[in-house]
N, C-alpha and C positions, 0 to 999 in steps of 0.2 A: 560587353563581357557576359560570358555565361553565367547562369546561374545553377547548381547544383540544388536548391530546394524546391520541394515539389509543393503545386499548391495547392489546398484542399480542395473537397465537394464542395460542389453547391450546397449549404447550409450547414455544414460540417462543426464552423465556428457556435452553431447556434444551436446545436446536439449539444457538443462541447460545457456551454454556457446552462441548460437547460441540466443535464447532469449533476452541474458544480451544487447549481439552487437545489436539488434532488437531496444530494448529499447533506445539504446544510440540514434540511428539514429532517430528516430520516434519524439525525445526530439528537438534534431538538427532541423530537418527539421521543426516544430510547431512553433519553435523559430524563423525559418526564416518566417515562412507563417505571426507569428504576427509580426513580425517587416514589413516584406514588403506592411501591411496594413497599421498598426497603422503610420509609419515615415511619408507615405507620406503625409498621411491624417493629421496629426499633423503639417504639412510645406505649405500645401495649404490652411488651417486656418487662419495661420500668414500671408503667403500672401496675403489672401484677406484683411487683416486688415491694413495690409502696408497705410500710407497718403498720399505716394508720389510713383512716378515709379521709382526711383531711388534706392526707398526701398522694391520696389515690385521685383525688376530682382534678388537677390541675391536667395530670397527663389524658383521663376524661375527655376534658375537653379540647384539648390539643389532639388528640386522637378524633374527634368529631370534624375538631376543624381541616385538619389533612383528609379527612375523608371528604368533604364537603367540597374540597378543593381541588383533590386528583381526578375525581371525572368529567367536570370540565377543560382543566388542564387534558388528560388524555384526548378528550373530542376533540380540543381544536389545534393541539400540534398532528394529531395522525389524521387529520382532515387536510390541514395543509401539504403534509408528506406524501400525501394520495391524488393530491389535484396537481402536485407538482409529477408525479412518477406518473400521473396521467399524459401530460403535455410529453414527456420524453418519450413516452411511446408512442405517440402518436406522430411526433414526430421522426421516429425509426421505422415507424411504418412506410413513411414516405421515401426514407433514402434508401433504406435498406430491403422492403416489404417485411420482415420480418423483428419481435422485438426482442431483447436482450433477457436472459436466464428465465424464462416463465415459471420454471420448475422450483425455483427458488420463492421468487413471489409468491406460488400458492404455499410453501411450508412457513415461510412469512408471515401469512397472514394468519395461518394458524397459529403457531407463536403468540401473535399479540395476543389473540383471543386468547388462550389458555392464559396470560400476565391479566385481560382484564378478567375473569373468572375470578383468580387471585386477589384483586383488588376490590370487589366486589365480598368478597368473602370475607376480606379484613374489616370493611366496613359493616359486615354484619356484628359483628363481635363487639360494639361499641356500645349498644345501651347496657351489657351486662357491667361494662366498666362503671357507668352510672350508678349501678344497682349495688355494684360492690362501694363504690362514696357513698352512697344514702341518700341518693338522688332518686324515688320512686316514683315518681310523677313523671320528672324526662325520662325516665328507664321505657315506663309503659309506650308514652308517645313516640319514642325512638324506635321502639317496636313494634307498632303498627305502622310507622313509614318505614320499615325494613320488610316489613310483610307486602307492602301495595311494590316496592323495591323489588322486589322476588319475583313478582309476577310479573313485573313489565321487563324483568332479565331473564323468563324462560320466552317471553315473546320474540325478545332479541335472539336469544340464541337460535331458536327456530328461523328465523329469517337467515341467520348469517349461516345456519348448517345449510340452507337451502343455496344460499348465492355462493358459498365458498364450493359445495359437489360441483352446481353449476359452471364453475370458474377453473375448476379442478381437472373434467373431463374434460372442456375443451382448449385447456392447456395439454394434456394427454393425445386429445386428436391433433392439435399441433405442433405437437412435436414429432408425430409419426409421421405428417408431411413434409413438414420440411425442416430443413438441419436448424444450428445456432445462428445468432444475430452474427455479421460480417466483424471483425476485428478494424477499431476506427485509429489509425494512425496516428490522429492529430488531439487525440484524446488518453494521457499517457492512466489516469487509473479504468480505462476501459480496456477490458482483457483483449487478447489477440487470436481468432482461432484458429487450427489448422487449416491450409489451402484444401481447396474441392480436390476430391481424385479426380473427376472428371476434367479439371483444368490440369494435372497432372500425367494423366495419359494422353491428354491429346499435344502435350510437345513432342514428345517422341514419333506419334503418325505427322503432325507437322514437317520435322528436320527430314521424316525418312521419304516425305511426298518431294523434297525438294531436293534430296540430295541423287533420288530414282529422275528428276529429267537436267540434273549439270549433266554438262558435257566432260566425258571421260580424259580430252586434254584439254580441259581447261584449267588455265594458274589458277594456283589456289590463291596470290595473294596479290593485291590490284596494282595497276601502273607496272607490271612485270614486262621486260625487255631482252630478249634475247641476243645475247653479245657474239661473234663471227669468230671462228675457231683460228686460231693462233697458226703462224707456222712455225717448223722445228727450229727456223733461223732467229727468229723473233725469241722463242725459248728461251734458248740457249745466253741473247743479249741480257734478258732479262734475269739470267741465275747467275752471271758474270757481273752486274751491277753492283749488286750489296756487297758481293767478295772484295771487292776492289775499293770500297767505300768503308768496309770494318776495318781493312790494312790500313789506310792514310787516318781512320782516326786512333788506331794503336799508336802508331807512330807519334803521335803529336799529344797525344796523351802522355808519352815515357818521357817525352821531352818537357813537356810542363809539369813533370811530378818531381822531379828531381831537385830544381831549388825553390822548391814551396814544402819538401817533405823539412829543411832547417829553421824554417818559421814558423811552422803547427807544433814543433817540438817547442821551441821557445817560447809560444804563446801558452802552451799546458804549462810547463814550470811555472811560469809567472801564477796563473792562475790558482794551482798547487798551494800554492807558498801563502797566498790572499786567504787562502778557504783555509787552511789550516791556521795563520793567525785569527781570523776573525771566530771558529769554532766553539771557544772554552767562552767568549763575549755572551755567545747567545744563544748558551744552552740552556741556564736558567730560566728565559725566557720563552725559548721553546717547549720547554717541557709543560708551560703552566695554560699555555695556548691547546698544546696538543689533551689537556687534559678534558680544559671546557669545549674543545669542538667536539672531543667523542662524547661527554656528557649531552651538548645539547641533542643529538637525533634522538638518548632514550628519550627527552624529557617531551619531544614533541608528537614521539610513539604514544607514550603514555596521556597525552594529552589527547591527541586522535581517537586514542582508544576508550578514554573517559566520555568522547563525546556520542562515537558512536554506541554505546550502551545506554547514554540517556535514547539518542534515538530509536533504539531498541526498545526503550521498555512502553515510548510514548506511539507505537505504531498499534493503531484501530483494530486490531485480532488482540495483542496482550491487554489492550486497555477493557475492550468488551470483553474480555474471557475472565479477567480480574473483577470486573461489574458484576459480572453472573454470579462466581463463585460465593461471591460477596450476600449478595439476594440470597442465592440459594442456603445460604447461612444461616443469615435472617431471619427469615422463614423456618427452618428447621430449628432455631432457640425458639420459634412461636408456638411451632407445635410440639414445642415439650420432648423432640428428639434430642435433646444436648443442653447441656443448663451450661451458657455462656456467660463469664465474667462481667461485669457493667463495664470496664474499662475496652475488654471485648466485643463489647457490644458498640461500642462508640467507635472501636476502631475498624469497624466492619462497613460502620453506619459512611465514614467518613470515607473510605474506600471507595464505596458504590456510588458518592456524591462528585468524587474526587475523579476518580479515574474517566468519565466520559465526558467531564469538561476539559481535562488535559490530553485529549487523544490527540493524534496527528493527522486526525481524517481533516 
C-alpha cells in the first residue's frame, strides 16, 4: 500500500527535539528574570510604607534575601538557555547551513541585559532599607559590597557591550548574505518561510524547455488509440437502435402502470389514515424532544467557545505581554511614578508570577 506521508531529513527528529529543550529553558529562565524584578520591587514598596522600623526590618531583609538569590538564579537558568540555543544552532548549521531569526537573538540578548541592569539597581537600594530599620552597621557594610558590586558590573558591561557589537555586526554581515533559516516541516512552532524566487523562476524555463522539444502531434494523454472512421451504413444502424429500444420500453412501461396505479392509491390511504390517528399521541412528546435538540448545539457552541477563550488567554504572546505590563508596573510604583494600592500591588505581584508559569508554550 502506498503511503502518502513524507519522511523527514536526516536529523530533522533531533532539530525538532533540541528546540522543544530550547523552549523549556528560554520559559525557565524569563520566569526567573520576572520574578528576580517583579519580588524585590514588590517588597521595597511595602517597606517604604512600613510606620514603624520595627516593621520596616522584616521586608529588609527579605529584600536582601531576594537580592542575594536572583543573581544566581539568573546565571544559571540563562546559562542553561544559552548552551541549549547553542546546540540548536549548531545543529541548523548542519541541515540547513544557515540558523534561525539571528536578528532576534541579538535584540534578545539586549533585553536581558537591560532586565539584569534593573536587577542590579534594585539590589543597590537595600542597605538604605537597613538604614531606615536602624540597622547602621549592616547599612555601612551592605554598602561597601554594593560599591566593590559596581565595579565589577561596569567591568561586565564592558565586556558584554564588546561581545554583543561583536555579535551584532556579524549577525548584520549575515544576514546581507544570505536569506532566513529554511522552514522545517516537521517541526509545527518552527515558522515557514517563503519559497526562493529563484526556485520559482526556474519552473516556468523548466515546463517551457520541455514543452519547446514535444512533438507537435503528439497525444497529450497516454495509452491514447485511434478508433477507424465509421461508415454512413454502420451510422445510420447505430441512430435506429435506441429509437427502437425507447418504443418497446414505452410500451411495456403503459402496460405495467396501469394496475399498479390502484394499489399506490390504496397503500397512501391506509397510510393517511395511520399518520393522522397516531398524530394528536405524539405531539406532546415531540415538541419537548424538538426543544432539547435545538437547545443542545447552543449549549455545545457556548462550551467550544468558553474553551477556546481559555486557550486564548493561555497562549505565550498574552501570557508574556501580561508579565511585562505587570513588571513594568512594578517598577514604576518603585520609582515613585504612581503610588499603587497594597492590594494593587499584590495583584500585580501575582500576575507576573502567575502568568509565565501558566503559558502554553
Amino acid at each position: 500500500m502506498l503511503s502518502t506521508e513524507i519522511s523527514p531529513l536526516p536529523g530533522a527528529r533531533v532539530v525538532t527535539g533540541l528546540r522543544t529543550h530550547a523552549r523549556a529553558a528560554r520559559r525557565l529562565a524569563l520566569i526567573a528574570l520576572s520574578g528576580s524584578i517583579a519580588l524585590p520591587a514588590s517588597v521595597q514598596m511595602l517597606a517604604e510604607r512600613a510606620a514603624t522600623r520595627e516593621e520596616t526590618l522584616p521586608y529588609a531583609i527579605a529584600a536582601l534575601l531576594l537580592s542575594l538569590a536572583s543573581v544566581p538564579a539568573l546565571a544559571a537558568t540563562q546559562a542553561v538557555w544559552g548552551v541549549r540555543m547553542r546546540r540548536v544552532r549548531r545543529r541548523e548549521l548542519e541541515l540547513y547551513a544557515v540558523t534561525a531569526a539571528p536578528l532576534t537573538r541579538a535584540l534578545s540578548r539586549l533585553g536581558v541585559a537591560a532586565c539584569w541592569v534593573v536587577t542590579l539597581l534594585l539590589g543597590y537600594t537595600v542597605p538604605r532599607l537597613f538604614r531606615d530599620s536602624g540597622l547602621y552597621g549592616a547599612a555601612d557594610a551592605l554598602t561597601r559590597a554594593v560599591e566593590l558590586l559596581t565595579l565589577a558590573g561596569y567591568v561586565a558591561a564592558v565586556f558584554f557591550a564588546t561581545w554583543w557589537a561583536r555579535g551584532a555586526l556579524s549577525t548584520l554581515s549575515g544576514i546581507a548574505r544570505s536569506g532566513r533559516s529554511p522552514g522545517d516541516p516537521w517541526d509545527p512552532a518552527h515558522t515557514h518561510t517563503k519559497p526562493d524566487q529563484t526556485s520559482q523562476s526556474a519552473a516556468p524555463a523548466h515546463t517551457a524547455h520541455h514543452s519547446a522539444h514535444a512533438a507537435p502531434d503528439t497525444p497529450t494523454l497516454p495509452f491514447t488509440t485511434q478508433t477507424p472512421a465509421q461508415t454512413p451504413a454502420q451510422t445510420a444502424a447505430q441512430t435506429a437502435a435506441p429509437a427502437a429500444t425507447r418504443t418497446t420500453t414505452e410500451t411495456a412501461t403503459a402496460t405495467a402502470t396501469e394496475p399498479a396505479t390502484t394499489t399506490v392509491a390504496t397503500a397512501t390511504a391506509t397510510a393517511t389514515a395511520t399518520a393522522t390517528t397516531g398524530a394528536g399521541a405524539g405531539a406532546g412528546a415531540g415538541a419537548g424532544a424538538g426543544a432539547g435538540a435545538a437547545a443542545k448545539p447552543y449549549r455545545i457552541k457556548r462550551t467550544y467557545r468558553m474553551r477556546a477563550a481559555i486557550s486564548a488567554t493561555r497562549r505565550p504572546a498574552v501570557t508574556w505581554t501580561a508579565t511585562a505590563l505587570a513588571v513594568i508596573a512594578l517598577l514604576g510604583g518603585r520609582a515613585h511614578l504612581w503610588e499603587p494600592a497594597t492590594l494593587t500591588v499584590g495583584a500585580l505581584l501575582l500576575t507576573a508570577l502567575v502568568s509565565g508559569v501558566v503559558t502554553g508554550e
